[in-house]
ZANUFI-490740 format. One record per residue (C-alpha): z, x, y; residue in three letters. Coordinates in steps of 0.2 Angstrom, whole numbers, padded with zeros to 4 digits, always signed. Each point is the difference from the previous one (the first is absolute). Example, Ala and Ser with C-alpha at 12.3 -4.5 7.8 and 13.67 -1.06 7.14 Angstrom:
+0039+0062-0022ALA/-0003+0006+0017SER/
//
This chain:
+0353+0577+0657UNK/+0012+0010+0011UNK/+0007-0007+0018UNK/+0010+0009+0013UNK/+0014-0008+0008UNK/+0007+0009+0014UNK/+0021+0001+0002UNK/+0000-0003+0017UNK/-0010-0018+0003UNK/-0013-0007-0009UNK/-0018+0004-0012UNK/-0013+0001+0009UNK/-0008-0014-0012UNK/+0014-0011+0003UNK/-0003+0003+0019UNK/-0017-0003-0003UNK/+0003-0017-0008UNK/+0011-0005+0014UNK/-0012+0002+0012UNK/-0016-0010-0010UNK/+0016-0013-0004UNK/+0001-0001+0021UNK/-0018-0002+0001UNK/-0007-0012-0017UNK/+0017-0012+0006UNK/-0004-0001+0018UNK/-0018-0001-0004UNK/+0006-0017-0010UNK/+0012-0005+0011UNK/-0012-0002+0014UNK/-0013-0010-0009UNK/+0013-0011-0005UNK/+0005-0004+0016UNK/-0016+0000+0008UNK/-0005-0014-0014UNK/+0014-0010+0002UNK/-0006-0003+0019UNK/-0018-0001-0004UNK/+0005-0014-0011UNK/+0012-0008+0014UNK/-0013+0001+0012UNK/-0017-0006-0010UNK/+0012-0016-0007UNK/+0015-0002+0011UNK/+0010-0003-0016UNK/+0016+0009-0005UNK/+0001-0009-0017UNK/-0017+0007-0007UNK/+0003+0020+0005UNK/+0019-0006-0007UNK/-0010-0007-0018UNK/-0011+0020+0001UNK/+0017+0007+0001UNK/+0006-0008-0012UNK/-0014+0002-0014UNK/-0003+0020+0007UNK/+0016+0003-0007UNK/-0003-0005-0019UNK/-0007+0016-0004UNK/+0019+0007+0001UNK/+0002-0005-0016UNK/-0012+0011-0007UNK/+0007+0013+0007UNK/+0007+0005-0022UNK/-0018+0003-0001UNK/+0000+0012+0014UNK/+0014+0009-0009UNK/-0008+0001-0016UNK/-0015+0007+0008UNK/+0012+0013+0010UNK/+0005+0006-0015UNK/-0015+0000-0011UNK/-0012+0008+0013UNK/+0001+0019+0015UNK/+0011-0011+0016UNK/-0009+0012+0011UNK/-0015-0006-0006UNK/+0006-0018-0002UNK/+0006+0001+0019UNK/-0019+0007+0007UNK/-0009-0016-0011UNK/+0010-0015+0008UNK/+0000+0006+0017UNK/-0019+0003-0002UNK/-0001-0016-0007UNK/+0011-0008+0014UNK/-0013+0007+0012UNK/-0017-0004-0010UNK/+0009-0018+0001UNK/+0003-0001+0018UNK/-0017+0008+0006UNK/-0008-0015-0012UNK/+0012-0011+0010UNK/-0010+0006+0017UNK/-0013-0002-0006UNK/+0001-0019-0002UNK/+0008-0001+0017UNK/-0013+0006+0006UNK/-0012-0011-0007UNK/+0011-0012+0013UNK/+0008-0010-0018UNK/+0016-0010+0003UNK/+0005-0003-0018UNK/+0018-0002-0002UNK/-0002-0001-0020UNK/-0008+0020+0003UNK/+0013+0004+0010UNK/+0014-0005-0015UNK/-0011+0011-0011UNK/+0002+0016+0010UNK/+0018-0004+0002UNK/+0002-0002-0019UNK/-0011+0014-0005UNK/+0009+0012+0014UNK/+0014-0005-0007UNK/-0003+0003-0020UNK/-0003+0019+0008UNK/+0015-0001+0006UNK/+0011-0007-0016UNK/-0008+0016-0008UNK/+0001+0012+0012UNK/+0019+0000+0004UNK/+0006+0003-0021UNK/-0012+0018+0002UNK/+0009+0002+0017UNK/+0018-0004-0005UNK/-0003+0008-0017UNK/-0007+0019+0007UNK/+0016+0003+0010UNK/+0011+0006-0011UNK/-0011+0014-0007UNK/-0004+0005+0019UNK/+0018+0001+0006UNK/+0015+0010-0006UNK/+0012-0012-0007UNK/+0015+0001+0012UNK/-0013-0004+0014UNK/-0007-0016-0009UNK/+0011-0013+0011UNK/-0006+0008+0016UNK/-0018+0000-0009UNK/-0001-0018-0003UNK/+0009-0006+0018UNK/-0015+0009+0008UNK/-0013-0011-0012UNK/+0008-0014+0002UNK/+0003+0004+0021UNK/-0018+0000-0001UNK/-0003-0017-0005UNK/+0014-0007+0012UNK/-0007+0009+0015UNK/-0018-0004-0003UNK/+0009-0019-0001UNK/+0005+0001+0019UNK/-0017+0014+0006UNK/-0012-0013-0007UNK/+0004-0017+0011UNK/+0001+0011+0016UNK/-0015+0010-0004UNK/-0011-0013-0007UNK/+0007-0012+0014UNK/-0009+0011+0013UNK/-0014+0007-0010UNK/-0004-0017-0006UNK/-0001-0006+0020UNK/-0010+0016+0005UNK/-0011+0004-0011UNK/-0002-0015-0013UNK/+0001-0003-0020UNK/-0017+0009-0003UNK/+0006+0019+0006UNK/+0018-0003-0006UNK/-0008-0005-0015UNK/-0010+0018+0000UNK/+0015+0008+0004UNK/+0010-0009-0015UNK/-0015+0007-0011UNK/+0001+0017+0009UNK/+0014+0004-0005UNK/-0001-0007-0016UNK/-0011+0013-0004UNK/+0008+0016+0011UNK/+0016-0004-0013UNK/-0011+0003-0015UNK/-0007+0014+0006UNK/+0017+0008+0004UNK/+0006-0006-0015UNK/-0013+0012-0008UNK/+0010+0015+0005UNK/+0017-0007-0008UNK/+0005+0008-0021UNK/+0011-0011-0007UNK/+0004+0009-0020UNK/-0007-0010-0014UNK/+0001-0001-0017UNK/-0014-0007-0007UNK/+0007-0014-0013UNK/-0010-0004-0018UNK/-0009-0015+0000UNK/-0003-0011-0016UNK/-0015-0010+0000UNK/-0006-0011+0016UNK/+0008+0002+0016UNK/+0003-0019+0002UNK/+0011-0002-0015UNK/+0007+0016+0005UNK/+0007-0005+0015UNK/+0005-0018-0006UNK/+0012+0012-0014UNK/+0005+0012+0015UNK/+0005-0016+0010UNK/+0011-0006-0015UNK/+0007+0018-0002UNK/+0005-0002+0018UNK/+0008-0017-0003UNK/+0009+0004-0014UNK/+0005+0017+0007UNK/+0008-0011+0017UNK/+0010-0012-0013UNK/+0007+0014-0013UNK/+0007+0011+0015UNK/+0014-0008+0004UNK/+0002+0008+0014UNK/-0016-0001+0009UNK/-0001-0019-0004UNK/+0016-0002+0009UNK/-0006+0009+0016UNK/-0013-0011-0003UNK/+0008-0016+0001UNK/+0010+0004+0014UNK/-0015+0007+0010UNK/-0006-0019-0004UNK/+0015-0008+0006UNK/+0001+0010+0015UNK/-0019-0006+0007UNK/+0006-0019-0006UNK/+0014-0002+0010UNK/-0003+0013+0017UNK/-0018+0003+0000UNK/-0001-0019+0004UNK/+0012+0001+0015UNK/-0010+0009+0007UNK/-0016-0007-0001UNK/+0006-0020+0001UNK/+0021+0001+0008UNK/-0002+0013+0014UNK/-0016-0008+0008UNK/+0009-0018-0002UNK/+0013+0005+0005UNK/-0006+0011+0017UNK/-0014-0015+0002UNK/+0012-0018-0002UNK/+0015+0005-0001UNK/+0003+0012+0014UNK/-0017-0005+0008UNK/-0004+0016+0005UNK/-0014+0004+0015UNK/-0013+0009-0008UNK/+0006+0014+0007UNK/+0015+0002-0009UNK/-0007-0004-0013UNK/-0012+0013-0002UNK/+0014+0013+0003UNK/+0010-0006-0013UNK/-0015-0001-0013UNK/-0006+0017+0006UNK/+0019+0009-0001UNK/+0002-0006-0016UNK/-0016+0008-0007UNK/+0006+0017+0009UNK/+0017-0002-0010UNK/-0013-0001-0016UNK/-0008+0014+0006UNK/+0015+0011+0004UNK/+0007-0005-0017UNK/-0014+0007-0008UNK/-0001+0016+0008UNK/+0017+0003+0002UNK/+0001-0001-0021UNK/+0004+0020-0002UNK/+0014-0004+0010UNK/+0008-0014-0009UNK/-0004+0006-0019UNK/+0013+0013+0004UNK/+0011-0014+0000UNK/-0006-0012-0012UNK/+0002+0001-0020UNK/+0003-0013-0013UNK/+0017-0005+0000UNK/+0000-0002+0019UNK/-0016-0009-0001UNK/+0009-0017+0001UNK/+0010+0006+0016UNK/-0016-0001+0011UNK/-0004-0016-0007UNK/+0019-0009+0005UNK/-0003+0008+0015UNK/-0017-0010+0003UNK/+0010-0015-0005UNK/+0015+0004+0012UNK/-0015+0001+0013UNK/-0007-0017-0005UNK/+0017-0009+0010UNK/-0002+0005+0016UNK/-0019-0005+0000UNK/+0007-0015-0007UNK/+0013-0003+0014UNK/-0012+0004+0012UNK/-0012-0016-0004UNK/+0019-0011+0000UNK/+0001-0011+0013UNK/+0016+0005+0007UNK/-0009+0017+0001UNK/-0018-0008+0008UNK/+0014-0010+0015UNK/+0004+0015+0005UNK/-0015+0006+0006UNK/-0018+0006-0007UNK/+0001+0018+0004UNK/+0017+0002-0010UNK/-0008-0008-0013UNK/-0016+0009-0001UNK/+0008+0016+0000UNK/+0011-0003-0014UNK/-0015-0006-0010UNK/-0011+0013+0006UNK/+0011+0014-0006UNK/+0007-0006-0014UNK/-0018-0003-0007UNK/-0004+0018+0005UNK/+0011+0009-0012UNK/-0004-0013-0015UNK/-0017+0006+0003UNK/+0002+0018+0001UNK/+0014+0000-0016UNK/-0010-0012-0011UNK/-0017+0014+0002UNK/+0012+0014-0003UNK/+0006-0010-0016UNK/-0020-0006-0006UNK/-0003+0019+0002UNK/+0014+0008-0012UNK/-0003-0014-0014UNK/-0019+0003+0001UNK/+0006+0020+0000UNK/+0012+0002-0011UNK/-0014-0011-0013UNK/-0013+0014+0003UNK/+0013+0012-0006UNK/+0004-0007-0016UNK/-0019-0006-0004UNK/-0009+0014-0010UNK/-0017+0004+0009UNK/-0012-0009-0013UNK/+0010-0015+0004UNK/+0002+0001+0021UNK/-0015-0011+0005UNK/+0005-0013-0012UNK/+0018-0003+0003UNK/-0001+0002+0018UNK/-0016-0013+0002UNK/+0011-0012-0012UNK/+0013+0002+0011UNK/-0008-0002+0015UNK/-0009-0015-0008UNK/+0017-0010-0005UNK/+0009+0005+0018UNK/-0014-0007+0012UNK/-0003-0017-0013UNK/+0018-0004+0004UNK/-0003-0002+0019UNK/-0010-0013+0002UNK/+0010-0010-0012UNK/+0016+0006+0015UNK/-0014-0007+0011UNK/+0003-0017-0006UNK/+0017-0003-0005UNK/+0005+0007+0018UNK/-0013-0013+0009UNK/+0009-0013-0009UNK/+0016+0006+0004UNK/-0002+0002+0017UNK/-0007-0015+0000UNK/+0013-0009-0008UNK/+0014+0009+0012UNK/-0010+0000+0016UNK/+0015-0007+0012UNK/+0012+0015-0010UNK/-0011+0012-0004UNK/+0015+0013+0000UNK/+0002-0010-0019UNK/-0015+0009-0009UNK/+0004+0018+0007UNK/+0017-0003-0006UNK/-0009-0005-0019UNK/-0008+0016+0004UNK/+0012+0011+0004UNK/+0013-0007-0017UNK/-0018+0004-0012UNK/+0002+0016+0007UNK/+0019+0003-0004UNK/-0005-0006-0017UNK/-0014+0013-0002UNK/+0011+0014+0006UNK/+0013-0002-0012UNK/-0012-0003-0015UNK/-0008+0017+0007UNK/+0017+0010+0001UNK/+0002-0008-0020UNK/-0017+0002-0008UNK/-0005+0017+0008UNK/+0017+0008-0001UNK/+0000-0007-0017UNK/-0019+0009-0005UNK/+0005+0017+0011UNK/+0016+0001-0013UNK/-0012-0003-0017UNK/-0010+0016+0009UNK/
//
């Protein structure tokens, strides 16, 4: 099957993909949100939309399966199906709202089924844009994807904030279907080549081979495997800062107005998103054996956000303080996309085709099971070190030393074996 990619910007498919990405992930972004304070208002407990969270996430694990199925079956096609299904799902969901139920078991079964879409969805996503792009334009390819995603992160509380006051859960549940659909319709319009692979027996067996194809693939390919694991280390030790240390810190440490800390909490979500667009830029600069340099640099970054929270720093004044924090925080944000962008890029160059939705679903799968278990060990240690809380950003910070010279060794080491 024959695709144009034109010299100067993008294919017209791959534009068309970006723009039904923009639309299926704020379509899901909304309903989430909107479900989260539907659930807060009928019960008035955090805990139980916290337990929904949690159990809506499980289907990420499955994501190998959405790989397999990537690479076994047309992505366009595959793209089309799961948004339509995500809609057909959603419109059922209105339906039983309308019928005035207050079932928060039913609500944890859309979550989880919206969420299965998902876990198979992104592998066909992740897996067509390398045959879409031409190669030297992937990094800047995959920073506008995953801008995407962060952007719809920070459109969805504000949107579904006022949407959710003005107009209710029903019509934004409409519009979450809506649009839903209009991204499978778009999607219709999109060619992504394939090849169509020959199958032996059953499809279930099938894929369960294909899945251990894709396994094995990951571990034989030294270096893929060791992108791999470092793509894992990175979301263990700062996706968690994110998520747990900055809010603690903001909230009790600095006891912060809400104010401030929305701004900080908003910035650092633009840094992401800058990050991500601003990829074409930085994969000029970035190769193998410099990779390790961007990562000391994160680590260098880690001190001054640890002095900021000392309490020398904190009698000197709050604002002082804040902005040391703030900024320091900023560019770790921004450099640590960059860097989850080339590892995820320079895996798609080196993956055959047949192989794409598998190894990048695997790897997406291993990468985003290590965070909650960052989740944890940073609870405890900030915890454990709440009256010097400078003492786990500092534990942070020498993890990350470590990881950028075991970088400079092992990947320096694999570029000279190629």
């Amino acid at each position: 099957m024959e695709f144009q990619i034109t010299r100067k910007g993008f294919s017209k498919d791959f534009n068309l993909m970006v723009v039904g990405q923009i639309i299926s992930i704020l379509g899901s972004a909304l309903l989430r949100f909107a479900l989260s304070l539907y659930v807060l208002d009928i019960t008035g407990r955090a805990d139980l939309f916290a337990v929904l969270f949690a159990i809506s996430s499980i289907p990420i694990l499955l994501a190998p399966l959405g790989g397999a199925i990537a690479d076994r079956f047309n992505r366009r096609n595959l793209m089309v199906l799961f948004d339509f299904v995500s809609s057909v799902i959603v419109f059922i969901f209105l339906f039983w709202l309308i019928s005035d139920s207050s079932s928060i078991v039913f609500i944890g079964i859309v979550m989880v089924l919206l969420s299965l879409v998902s876990a198979m969805y992104t592998p066909a996503v992740m897996a067509s844009i390398p045959v879409l792009v031409e190669e030297e334009k992937l990094e800047q390819a995959n920073g506008i994807v995953n801008g995407i995603q962060a952007l719809s992160g920070v459109a969805a509380p504000v949107l579904g904030g006022i949407l959710y006051g003005m107009i209710g859960l029903k019509v934004l549940v409409v519009i979450s279907g809506v649009l839903f659909f209009l991204s499978a319709l778009l999607e219709m319009f999109i060619t992504i080549p394939f090849n169509q692979r020959e199958q032996d027996g059953h499809i279930i067996p099938t894929l369960i081979n294909d899945l251990k194809e894709g396994f094995s693939y990951v571990l034989k390919q030294s270096f893929i495997f060791k992108c791999m694991i470092l793509a894992a280390l990175l979301n263990l030790l700062l996706t968690p800062l994110f998520v747990v240390g900055v809010p603690i810190i903001l909230r009790v440490t600095m006891q912060s107005s809400d104010t401030l800390y929305g701004i900080a909490m908003g910035l650092i979500d633009f840094a992401t998103i800058l990050g991500a667009l601003s990829m074409g830029y930085f994969a000029k600069k970035m190769g193998i054996n410099n990779l390790y340099i961007w990562i000391f640099v994160t680590a260098l970054l880690i001190v001054p956000m640890a002095i900021s929270v000392m309490p020398i720093m904190l009698t000197i004044g709050y604002y002082p303080s804040y902005i040391v924090f703030v900024i320091s925080t900023l560019l770790i944000a921004m450099i640590i996309t960059v860097i989850s962008i080339y590892v995820i890029t320079i895996v798609q160059k080196e993956t055959p085709n047949e192989n794409l939705g598998k190894v990048m679903a695997i790897i997406i799968a291993v990468s985003q099971c290590m965070a909650p278990i960052g989740q944890i060990l940073y609870g405890l240690l900030f915890e454990v070190f709440s009256s010097k809380i400078y003492v786990p950003i500092l534990i942070i910070g020498v993890f990350m030393v470590i990881l950028a010279l075991a970088t400079n060794r092992i990947l320096r080491f694999e570029e000279r074996n190629n």
